[in-house]
C-alpha positions, 0 to 999 in steps of 0.5 A: 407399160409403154404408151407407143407400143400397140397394145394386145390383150394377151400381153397386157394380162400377164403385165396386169396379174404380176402388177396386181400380184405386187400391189397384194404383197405391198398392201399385204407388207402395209397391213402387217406395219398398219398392226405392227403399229396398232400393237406398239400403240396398244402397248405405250397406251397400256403403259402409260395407264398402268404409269398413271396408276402407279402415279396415283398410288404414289401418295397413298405409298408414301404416307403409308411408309411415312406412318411406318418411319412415324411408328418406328421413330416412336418405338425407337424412341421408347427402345432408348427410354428403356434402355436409359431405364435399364443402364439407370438401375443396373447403376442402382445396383451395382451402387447397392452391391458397392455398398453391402459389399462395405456394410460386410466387410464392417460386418466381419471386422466387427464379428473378429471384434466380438469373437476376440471380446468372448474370448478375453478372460474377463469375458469369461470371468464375469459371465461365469460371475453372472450364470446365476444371476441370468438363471434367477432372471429366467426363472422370475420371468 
């Protein structure tokens, strides 16, 4: 408004409706960032307790994972004595099958060696030489 000019009410109600109607849309605009802020407040204010929670829980999660890493680096350390266990008697075994594997072969050549000792001619001569002999020793016992 001019201060020069006269002034008359009739001229100074419409310049008084549309500077009131204009301060109603910026007080309006003013609210509406007043909460857009209270709401960006609200949030980082949540935010940063649920970061102080997960901050707090920080401990707990680590020692219950490091029990975890405890307990398996116990069970794998059991896994390896028992597979040592393992690999320890399948060698005992396999050195059992080498050595009956021998003790048969020795157990063959000598069954050639008796059926070729039964079947010599003076095998069979003196056990014919001894039948009753062996059938007097039965009868005594």
């Amino acid at each position: 408004m001019d201060s020069n000019l006269p002034v008359s009410p009739e001229t100074t109600q419409p310049d008084v409706a549309l500077e009131l109607a204009q301060v109603k849309h910026e007080l309006e605009l003013a609210e509406g960032k007043i909460m857009q802020l209270e709401l960006a407040l609200l949030q980082s204010r949540d935010f940063a307790i649920g970061a102080a929670a997960e901050a707090s829980e920080a401990p707990l999660i680590r020692a219950k994972y490091h029990a975890m890493y405890v307990e398996s680096e116990r069970q794998l350390g059991d896994a390896n004595e028992h597979n040592k266990s393992h690999l320890a008697h399948i060698a005992r075994l396999e050195q059992a099958l080498a050595d009956l594997l021998k003790i048969d072969k020795a157990n063959k050549e000598l069954r050639t060696q008796i059926e070729n000792l039964k079947s010599s001619a003076s095998w069979r001569v003196g056990r014919a030489l001894m039948l009753p002999i062996r059938i007097i020793k039965r009868i005594v016992k």
